[in-house]
Backbone bond lengths (Angstrom), bond angles and torsions (degrees), N, CA, C in turn:
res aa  C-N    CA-C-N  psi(-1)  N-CA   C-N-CA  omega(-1)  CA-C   N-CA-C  phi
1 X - - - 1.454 - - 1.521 112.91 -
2 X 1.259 109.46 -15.38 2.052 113.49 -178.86 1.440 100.53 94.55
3 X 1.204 92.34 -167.63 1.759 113.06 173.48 1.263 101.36 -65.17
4 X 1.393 111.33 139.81 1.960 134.18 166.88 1.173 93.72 -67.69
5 X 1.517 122.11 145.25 1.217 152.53 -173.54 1.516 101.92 -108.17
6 X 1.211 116.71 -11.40 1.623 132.38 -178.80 1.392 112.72 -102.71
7 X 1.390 134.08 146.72 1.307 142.68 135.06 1.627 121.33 -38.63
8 X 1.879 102.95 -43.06 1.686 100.84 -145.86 1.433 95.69 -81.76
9 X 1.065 113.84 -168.73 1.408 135.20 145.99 1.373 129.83 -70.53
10 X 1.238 116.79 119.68 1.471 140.02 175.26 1.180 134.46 -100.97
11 X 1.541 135.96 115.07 1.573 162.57 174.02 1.096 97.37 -102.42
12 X 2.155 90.12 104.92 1.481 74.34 176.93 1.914 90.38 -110.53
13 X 1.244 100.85 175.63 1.844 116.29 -175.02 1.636 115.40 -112.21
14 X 1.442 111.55 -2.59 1.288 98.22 -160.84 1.760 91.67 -152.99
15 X 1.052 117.91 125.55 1.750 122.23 172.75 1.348 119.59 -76.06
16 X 1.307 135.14 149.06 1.823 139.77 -135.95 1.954 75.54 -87.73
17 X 1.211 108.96 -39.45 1.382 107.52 -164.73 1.518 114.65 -46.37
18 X 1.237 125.52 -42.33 1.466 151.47 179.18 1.615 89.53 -72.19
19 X 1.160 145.80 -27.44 1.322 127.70 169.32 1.540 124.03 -87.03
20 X 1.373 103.66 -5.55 1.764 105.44 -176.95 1.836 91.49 -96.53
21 X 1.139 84.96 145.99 1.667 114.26 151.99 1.325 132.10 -169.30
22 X 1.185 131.43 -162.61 1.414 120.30 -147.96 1.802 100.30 -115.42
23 X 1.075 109.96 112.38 1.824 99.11 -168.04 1.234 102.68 -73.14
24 X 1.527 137.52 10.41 1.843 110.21 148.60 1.087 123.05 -99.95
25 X 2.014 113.43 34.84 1.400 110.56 153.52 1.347 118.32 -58.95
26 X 1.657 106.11 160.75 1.119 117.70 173.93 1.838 107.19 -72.27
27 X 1.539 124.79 163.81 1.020 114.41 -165.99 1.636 99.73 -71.85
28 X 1.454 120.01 -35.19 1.461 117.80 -175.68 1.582 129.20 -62.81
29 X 1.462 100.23 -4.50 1.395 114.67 169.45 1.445 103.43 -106.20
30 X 1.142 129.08 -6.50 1.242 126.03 165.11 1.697 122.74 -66.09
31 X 1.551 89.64 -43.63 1.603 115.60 -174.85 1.811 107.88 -56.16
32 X 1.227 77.24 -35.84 1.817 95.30 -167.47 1.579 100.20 -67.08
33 X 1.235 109.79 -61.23 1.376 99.77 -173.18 1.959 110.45 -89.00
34 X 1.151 112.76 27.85 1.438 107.71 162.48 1.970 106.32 -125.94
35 X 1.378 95.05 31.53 1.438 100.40 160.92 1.907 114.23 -159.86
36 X 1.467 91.03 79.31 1.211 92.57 -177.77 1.992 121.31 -98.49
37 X 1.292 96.86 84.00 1.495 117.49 -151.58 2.232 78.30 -94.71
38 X 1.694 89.58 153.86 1.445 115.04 -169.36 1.249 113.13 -88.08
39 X 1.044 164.95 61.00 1.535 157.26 -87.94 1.831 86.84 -118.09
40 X 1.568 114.13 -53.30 1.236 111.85 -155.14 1.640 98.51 -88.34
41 X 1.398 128.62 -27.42 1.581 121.08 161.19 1.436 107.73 -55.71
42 X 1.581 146.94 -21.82 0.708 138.82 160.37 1.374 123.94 -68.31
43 X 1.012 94.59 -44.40 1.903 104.22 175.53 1.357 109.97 -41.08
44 X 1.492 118.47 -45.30 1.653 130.04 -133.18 1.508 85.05 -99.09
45 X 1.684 104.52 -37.11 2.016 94.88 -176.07 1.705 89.54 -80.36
46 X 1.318 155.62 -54.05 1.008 152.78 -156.76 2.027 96.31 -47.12
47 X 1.217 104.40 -59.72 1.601 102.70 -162.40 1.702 109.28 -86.95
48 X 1.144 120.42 19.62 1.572 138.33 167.05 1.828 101.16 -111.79
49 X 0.882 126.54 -42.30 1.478 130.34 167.44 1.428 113.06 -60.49
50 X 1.642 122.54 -67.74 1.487 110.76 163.65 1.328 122.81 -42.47
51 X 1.076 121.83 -17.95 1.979 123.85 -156.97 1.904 80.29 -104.66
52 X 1.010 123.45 -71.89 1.714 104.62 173.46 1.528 123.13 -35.87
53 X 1.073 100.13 -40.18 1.837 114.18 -171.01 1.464 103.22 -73.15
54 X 1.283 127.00 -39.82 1.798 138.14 161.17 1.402 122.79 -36.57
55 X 2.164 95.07 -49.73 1.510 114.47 -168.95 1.424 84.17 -70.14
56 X 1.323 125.29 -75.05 1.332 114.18 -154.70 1.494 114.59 -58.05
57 X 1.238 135.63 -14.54 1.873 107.65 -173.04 1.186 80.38 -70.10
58 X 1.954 113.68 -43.50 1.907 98.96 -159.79 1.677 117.23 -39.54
59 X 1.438 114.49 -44.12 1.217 120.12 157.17 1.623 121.12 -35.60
60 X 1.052 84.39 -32.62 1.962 83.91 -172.77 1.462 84.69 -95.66
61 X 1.212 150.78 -81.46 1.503 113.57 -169.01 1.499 130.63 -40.39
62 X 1.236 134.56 -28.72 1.090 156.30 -149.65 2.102 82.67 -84.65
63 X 1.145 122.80 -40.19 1.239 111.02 -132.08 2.488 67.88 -111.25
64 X 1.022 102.46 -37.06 1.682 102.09 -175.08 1.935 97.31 -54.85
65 X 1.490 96.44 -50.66 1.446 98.74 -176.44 1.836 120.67 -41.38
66 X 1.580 79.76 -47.95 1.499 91.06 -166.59 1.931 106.71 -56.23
67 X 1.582 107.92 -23.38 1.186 106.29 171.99 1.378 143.37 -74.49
68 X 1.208 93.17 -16.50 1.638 123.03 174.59 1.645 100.84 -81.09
69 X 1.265 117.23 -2.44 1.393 108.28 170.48 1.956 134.23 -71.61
70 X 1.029 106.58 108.09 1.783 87.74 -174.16 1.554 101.28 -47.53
71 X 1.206 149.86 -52.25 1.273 134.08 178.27 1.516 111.23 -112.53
72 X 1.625 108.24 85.16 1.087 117.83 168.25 1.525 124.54 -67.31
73 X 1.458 126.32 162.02 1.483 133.11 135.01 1.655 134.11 -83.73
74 X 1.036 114.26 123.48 1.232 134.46 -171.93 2.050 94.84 -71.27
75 X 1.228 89.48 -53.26 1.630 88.19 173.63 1.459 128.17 -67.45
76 X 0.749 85.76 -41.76 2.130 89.30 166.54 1.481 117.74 -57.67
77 X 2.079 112.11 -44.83 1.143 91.48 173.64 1.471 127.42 -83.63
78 X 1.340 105.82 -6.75 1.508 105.91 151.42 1.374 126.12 -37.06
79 X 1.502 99.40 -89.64 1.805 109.26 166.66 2.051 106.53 -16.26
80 X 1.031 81.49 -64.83 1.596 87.06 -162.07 1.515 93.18 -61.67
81 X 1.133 150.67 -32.10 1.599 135.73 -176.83 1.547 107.22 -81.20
82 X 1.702 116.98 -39.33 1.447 105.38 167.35 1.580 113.54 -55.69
83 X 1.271 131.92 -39.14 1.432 134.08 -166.61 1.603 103.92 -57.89
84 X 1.771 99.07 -55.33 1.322 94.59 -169.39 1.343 119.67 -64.40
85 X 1.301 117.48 -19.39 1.963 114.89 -179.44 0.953 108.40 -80.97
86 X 1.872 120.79 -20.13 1.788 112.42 175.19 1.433 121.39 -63.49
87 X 1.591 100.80 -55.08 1.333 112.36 151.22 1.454 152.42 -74.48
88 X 1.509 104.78 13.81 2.011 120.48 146.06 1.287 92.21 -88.51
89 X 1.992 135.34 -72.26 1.318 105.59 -167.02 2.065 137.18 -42.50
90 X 1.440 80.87 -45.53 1.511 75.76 171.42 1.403 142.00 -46.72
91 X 2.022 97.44 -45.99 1.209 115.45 172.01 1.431 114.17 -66.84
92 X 1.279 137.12 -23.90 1.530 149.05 -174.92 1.720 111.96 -71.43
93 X 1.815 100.00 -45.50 1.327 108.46 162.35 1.245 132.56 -56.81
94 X 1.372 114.03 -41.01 1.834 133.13 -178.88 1.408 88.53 -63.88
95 X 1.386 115.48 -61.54 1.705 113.61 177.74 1.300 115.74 -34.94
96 X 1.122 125.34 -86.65 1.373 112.60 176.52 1.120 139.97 -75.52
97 X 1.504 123.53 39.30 1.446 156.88 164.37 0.971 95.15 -79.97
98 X 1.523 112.36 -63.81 1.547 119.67 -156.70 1.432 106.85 -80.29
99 X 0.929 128.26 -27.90 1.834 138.33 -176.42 1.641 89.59 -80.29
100 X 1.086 141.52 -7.06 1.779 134.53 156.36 1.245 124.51 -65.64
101 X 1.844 94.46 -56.71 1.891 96.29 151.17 1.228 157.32 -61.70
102 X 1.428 89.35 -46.91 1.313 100.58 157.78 1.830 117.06 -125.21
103 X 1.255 101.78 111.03 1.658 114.83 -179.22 1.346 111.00 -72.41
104 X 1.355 111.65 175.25 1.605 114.46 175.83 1.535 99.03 -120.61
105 X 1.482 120.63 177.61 1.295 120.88 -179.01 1.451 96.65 -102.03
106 X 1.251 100.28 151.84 1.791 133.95 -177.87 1.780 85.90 -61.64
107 X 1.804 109.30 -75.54 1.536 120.75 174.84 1.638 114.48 -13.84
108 X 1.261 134.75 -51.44 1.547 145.10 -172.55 1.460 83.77 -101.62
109 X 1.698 119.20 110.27 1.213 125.35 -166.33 2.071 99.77 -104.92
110 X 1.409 107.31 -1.54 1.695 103.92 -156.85 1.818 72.09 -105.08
111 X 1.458 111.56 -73.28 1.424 111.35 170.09 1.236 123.29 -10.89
112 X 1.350 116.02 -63.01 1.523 118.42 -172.33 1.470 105.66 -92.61
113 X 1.219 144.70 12.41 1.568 143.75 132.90 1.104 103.10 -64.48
114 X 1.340 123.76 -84.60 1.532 125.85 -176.29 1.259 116.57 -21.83
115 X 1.583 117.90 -68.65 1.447 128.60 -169.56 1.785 107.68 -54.74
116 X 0.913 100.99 -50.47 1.616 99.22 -170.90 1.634 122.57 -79.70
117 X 1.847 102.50 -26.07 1.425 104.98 165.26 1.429 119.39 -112.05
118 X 0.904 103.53 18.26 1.768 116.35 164.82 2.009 100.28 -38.11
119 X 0.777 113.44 -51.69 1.326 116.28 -167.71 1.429 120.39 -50.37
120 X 1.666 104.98 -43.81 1.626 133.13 -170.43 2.108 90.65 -66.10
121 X 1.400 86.29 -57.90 1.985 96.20 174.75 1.265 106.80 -28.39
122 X 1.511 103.91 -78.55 1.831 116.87 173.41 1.406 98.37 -22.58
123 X 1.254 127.95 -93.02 0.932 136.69 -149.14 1.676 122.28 -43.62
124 X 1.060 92.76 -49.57 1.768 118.45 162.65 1.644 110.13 -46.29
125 X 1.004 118.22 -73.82 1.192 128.44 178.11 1.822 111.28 -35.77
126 X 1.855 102.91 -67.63 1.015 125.18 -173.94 1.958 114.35 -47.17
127 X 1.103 95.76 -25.97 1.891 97.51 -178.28 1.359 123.97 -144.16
128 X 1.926 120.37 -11.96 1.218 98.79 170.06 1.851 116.65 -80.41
129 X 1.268 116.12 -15.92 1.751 96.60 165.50 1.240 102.19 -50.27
130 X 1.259 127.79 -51.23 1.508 130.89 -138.84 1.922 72.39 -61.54
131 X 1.441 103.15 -94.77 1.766 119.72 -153.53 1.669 94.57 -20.67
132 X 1.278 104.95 -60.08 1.888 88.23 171.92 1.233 161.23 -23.41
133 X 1.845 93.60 -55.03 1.208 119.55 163.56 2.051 123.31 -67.96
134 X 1.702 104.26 -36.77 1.376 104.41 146.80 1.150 132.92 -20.57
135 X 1.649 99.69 -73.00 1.328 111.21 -169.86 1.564 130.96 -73.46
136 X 1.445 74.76 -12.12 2.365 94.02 169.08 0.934 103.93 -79.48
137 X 1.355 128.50 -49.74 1.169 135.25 -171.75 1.779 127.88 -21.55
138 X 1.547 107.04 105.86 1.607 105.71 -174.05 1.326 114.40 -67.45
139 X 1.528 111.09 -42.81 1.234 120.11 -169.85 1.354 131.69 -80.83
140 X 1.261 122.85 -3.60 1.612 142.06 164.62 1.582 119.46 -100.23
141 X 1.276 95.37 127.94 1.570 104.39 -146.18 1.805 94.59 -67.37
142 X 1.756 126.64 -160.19 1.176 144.25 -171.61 1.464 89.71 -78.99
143 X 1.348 131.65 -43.12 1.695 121.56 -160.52 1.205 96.43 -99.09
144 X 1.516 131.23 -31.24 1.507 126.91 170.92 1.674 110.79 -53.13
145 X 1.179 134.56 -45.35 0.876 129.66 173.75 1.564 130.09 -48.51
146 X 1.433 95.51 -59.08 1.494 123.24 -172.12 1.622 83.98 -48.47
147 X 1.005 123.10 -87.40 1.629 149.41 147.38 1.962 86.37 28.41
148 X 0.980 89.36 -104.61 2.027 122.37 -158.18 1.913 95.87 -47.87
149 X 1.919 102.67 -54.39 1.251 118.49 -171.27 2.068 114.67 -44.14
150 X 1.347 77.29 -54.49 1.989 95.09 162.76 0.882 121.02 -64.18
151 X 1.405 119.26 -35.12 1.944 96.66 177.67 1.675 113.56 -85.08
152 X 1.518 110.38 -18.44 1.568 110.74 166.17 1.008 113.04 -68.13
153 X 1.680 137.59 -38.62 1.228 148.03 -132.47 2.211 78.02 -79.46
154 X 1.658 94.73 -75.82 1.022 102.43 179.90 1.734 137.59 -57.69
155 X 1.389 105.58 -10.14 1.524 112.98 163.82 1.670 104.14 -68.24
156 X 1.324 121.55 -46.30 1.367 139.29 171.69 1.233 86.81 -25.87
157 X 1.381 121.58 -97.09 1.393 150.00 -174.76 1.068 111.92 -10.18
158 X 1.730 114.06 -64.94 1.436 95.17 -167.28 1.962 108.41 -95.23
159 X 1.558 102.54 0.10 1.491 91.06 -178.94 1.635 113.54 -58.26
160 X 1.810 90.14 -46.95 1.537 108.60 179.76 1.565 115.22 -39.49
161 X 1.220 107.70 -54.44 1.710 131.40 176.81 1.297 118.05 -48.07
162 X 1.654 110.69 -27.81 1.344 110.68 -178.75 1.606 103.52 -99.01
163 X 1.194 110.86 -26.83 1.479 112.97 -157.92 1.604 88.78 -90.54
164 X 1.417 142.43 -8.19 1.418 119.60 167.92 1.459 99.86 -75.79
165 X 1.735 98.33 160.01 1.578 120.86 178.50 1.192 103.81 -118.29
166 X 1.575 125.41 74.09 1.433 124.86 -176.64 1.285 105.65 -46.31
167 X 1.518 138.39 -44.61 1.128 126.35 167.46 1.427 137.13 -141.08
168 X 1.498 94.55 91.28 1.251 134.84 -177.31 1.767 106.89 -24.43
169 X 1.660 125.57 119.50 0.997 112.64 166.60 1.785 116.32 -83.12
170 X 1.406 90.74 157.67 2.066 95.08 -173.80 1.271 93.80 -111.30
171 X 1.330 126.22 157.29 1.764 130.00 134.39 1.885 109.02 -24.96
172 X 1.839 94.43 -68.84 0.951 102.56 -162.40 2.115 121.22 -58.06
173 X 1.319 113.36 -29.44 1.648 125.55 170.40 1.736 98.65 -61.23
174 X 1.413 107.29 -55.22 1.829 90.52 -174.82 1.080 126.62 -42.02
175 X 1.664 93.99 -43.74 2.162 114.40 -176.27 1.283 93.66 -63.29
176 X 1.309 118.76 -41.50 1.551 101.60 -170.25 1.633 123.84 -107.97
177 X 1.196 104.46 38.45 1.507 115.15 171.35 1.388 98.56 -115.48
178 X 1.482 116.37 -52.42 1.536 138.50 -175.62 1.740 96.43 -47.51
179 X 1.404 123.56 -53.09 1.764 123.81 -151.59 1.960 73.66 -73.50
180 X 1.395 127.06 -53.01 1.279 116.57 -153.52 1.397 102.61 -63.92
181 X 1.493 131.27 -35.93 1.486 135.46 160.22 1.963 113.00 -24.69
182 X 1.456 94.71 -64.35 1.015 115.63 -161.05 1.461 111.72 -83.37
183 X 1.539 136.95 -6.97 1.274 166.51 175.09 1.580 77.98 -76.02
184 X 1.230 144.52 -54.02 1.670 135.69 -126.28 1.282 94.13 -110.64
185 X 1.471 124.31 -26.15 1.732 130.63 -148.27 1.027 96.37 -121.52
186 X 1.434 142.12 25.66 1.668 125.66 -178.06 2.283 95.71 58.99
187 X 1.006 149.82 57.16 0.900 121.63 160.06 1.781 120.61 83.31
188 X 1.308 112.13 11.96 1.252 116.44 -173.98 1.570 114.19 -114.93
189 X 1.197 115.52 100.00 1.885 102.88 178.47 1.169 100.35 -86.00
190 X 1.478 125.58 108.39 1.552 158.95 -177.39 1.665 101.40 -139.05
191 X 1.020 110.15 123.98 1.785 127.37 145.63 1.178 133.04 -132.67
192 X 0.951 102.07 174.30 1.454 115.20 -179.57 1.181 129.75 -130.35
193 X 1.613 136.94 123.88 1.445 136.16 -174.88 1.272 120.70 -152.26
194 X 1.560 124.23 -179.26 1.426 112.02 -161.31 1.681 85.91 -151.92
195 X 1.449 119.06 159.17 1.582 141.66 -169.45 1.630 85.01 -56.95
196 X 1.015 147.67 -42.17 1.653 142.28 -145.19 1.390 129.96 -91.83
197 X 1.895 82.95 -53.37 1.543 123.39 169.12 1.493 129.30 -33.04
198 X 1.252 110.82 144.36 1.468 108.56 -179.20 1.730 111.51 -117.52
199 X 1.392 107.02 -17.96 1.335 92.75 164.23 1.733 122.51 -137.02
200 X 1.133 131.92 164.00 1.387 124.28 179.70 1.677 125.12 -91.30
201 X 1.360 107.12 137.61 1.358 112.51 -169.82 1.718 117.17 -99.06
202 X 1.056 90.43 164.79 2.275 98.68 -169.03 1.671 80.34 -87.50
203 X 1.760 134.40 -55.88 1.073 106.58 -144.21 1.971 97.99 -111.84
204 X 0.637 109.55 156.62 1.949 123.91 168.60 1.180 110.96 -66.72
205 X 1.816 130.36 -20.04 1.104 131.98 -167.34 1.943 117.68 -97.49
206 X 1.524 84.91 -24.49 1.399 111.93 -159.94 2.192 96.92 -43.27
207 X 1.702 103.27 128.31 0.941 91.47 171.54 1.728 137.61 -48.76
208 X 1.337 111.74 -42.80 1.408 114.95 168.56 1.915 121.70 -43.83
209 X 1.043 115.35 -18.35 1.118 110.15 171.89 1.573 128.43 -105.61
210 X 1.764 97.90 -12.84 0.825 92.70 167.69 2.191 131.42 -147.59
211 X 1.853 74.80 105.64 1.707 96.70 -157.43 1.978 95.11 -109.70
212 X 0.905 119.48 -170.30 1.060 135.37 -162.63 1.672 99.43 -89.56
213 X 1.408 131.97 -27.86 1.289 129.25 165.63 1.966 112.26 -69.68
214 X 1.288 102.04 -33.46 1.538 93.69 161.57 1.585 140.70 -84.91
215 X 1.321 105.50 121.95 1.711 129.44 -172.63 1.506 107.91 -84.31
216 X 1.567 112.55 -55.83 1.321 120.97 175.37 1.342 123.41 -109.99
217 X 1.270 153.29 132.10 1.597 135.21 130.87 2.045 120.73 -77.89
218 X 1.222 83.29 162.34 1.656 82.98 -169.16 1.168 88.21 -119.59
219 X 1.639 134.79 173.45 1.205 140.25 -155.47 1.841 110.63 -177.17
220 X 1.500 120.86 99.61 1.015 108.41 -167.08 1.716 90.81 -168.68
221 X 1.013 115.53 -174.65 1.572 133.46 161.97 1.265 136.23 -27.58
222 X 1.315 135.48 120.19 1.783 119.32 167.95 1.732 110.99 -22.58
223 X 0.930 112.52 -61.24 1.581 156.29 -157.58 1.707 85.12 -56.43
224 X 1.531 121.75 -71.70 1.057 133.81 -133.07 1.790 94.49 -96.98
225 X 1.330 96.69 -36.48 2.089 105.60 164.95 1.946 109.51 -64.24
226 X 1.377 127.10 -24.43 1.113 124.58 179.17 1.461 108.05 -80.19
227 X 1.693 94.10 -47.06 1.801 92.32 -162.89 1.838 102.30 -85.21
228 X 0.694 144.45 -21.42 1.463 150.99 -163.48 1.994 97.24 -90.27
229 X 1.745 107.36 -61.45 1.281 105.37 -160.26 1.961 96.23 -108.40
230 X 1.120 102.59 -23.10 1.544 104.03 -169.94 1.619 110.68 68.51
231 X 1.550 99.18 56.52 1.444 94.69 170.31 1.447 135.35 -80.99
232 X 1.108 127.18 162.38 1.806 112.18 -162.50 1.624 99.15 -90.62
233 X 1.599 104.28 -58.88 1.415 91.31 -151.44 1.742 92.42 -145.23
234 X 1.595 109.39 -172.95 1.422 91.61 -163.16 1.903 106.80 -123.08
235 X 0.834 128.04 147.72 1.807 145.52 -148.80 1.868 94.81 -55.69
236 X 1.207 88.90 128.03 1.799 97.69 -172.36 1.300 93.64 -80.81
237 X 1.637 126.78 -37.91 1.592 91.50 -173.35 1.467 109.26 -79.75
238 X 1.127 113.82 -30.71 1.454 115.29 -170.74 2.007 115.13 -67.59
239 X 1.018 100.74 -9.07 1.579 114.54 157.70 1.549 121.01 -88.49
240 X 1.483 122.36 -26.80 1.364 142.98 161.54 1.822 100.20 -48.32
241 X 1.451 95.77 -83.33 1.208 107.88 -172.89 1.667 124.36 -56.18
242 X 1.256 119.53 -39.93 1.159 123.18 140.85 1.966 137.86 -21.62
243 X 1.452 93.40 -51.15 1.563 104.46 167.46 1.313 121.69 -96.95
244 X 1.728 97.25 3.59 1.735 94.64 161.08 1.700 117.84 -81.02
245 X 1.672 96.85 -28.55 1.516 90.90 -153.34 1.729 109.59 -87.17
């Protein structure tokens, strides 16, 4: 790559080699190599997310049981409703870790609901029997309810909250953030980003990345800035400057 244009320190994710190719590819071999998404890092957060998402309903039976008790605890099914929202959020997070790497297509419209709000499901599943069964509940008095009913109501709340994907990654947004990357760079999907940052930059030099709060920049792929940092969108000046040169 030559001399750094930067002071900081650089991680980089992706080798120059993976950025050359031959410009009388066809465009569909183009596509291919401007979306080089992790299939099996996805896999590995996908089947650590189900295995949280398991622990917690068990939690949610654990905590229904406890209701079926003629002399229940009110505190246990507490415990057991905090457990289960630790373990849906977590699992909700791994979820959409893994939906960074590997996206679904926009085209498969049930697929790509499912896949990306799978989490909100979880969540649903995971506590409205429960809040229900509360509220049937013979044996827990008017303030026991109020009591138990609220802290499910609101575990609900925020599982749901975590488990939406306000914005769902596609196949199709990578390809088309990546071609606009590569529209700017002669053909190069290269970025640039930092631990803090919210969006990725064309150059290493670009002042925004590099101020006195930055230690590291990272340097890798459209692809590899979404799934690694989950970046949104890409550096206005450094797209400015880009269509100057």
């Amino acid at each position: 790559m030559g001399k750094r244009k930067t002071s900081k320190k650089v991680t980089s994710y992706v080798s120059d080699v993976n950025q050359e190719f031959d410009s009388k590819n066809s465009i569909q071999e183009n596509k291919q190599i401007s979306l080089p998404l992790n299939k099996s890092k996805a896999t590995k957060f996908r089947i650590f997310s189900i295995l949280f998402w398991i622990i917690a309903i068990g939690f949610e039976v654990l905590a229904i049981l406890e209701l079926r008790k003629e002399s229940l605890s009110i505190n246990w099914i507490i415990a057991f409703i905090v457990l289960d929202l630790l373990f849906v959020v977590i699992g909700s997070i791994l979820w959409k870790k893994a939906n960074r790497f590997d996206p679904a297509s926009e085209k498969q419209k049930i697929k790509f609901f499912l896949q990306n709000q799978l989490g909100l499901i979880v969540s649903i599943i995971a506590f409205l029997p429960l809040v229900i069964l509360v509220f049937k509940n013979d044996k827990l008095s008017k303030k026991q309810k109020g009591i138990v009913g609220t802290i499910a109501i609101i575990a609900l709340l925020i599982a749901g909250i975590t488990g939406v994907d306000f914005d769902p990654p596609s196949k199709e947004k990578h390809l088309e953030e990546t071609e606009k990357v590569k529209s700017l760079t002669n053909g190069r999907d290269y970025v640039y980003w930092t631990k803090s940052g919210t969006s990725y930059h064309l150059f290493e030099e670009c002042s925004y990345i590099n101020t006195s709060r930055t230690d590291e920049i990272f340097e890798g792929t459209v692809a590899q800035s979404k799934a690694i940092k989950n970046i949104t969108d890409l550096c206005d000046r450094c797209e400015a400057n880009a269509n100057r040169k």
